[in-house]
C-alpha positions as CSV (number, residue, x, y, z in Angstrom):
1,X,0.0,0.0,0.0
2,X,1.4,3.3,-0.8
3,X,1.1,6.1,1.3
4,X,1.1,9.9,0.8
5,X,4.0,11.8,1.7
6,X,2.4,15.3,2.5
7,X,3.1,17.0,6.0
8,X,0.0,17.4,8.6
9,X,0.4,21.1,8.2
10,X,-0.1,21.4,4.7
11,X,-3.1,19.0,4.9
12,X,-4.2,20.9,7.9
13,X,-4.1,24.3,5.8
14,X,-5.7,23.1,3.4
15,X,-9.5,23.4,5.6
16,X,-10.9,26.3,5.4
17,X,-10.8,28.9,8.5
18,X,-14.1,29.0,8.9
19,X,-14.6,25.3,9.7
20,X,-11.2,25.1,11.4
21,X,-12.8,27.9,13.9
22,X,-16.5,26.1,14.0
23,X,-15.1,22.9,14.7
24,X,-12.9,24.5,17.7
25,X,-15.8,26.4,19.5
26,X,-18.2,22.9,18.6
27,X,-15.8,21.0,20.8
28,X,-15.0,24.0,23.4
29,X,-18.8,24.0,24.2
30,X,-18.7,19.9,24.0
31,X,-16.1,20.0,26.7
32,X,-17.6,22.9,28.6
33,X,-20.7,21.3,28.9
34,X,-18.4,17.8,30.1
35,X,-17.1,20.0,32.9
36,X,-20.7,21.7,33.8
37,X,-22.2,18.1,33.8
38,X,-19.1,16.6,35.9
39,X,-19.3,19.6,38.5
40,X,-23.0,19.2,39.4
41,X,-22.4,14.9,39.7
42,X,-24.2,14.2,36.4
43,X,-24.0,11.3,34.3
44,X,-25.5,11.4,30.9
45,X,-29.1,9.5,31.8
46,X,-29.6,12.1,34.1
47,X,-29.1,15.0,32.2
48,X,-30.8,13.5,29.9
49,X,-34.2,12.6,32.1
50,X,-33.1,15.9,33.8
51,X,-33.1,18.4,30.4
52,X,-36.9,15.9,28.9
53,X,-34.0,14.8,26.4
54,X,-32.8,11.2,25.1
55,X,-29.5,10.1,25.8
56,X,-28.6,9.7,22.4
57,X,-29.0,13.3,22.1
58,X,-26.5,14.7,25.2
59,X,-24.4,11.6,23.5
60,X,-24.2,13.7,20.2
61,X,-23.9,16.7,22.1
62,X,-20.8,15.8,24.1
63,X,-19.3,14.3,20.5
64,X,-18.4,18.1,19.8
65,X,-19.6,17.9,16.2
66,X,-23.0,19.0,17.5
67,X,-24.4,22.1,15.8
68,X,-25.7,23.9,18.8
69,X,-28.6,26.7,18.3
70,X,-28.8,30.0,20.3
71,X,-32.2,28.0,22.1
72,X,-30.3,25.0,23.4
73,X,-27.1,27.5,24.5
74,X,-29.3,29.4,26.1
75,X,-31.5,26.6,27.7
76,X,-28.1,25.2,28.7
77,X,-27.2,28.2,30.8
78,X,-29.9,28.4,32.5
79,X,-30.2,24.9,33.7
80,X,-26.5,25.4,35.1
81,X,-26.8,28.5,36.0
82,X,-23.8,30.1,34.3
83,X,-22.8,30.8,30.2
84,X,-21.8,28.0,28.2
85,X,-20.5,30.5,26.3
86,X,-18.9,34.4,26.4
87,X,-19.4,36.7,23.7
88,X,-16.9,39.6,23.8
């Protein structure tokens, strides 16, 4: 099997900005909301029964290739408490 010989970067470079940048905040807010969960002591079936979701769906949340509207971020904070996100 032959292989290609072209460096990370250069295939790295080659993605757009704009995904490179929505797949970094799609995982920041996967992982935030990993921290938010593991603070208050939840597992996913109870966020899940806790939120009237299916696991499945905190599952694909947590996968950080989730497309997350302005509705569930907001739903999100307010179930915690505190932002998911910060807008400067």
């Amino acid at each position: 099997m032959r292989t290609a010989n072209i460096p990370l970067q250069e295939i790295f470079e080659e993605i757009p900005r704009e995904k490179r940048e929505e797949t970094r905040l799609s995982f920041a807010i996967s992982n935030r909301l990993d921290t938010l969960m593991r603070e208050h002591g939840l597992n996913k079936q109870q966020f899940a029964k806790a939120l009237g979701k299916r696991p499945n769906e905190i599952t694909r949340w947590l996968s950080g290739e989730h497309n997350f509207t302005i509705a569930t971020i907001s739903m999100l904070s307010t179930f915690f408490g505190q932002p998911i996100i910060t807008v400067q």
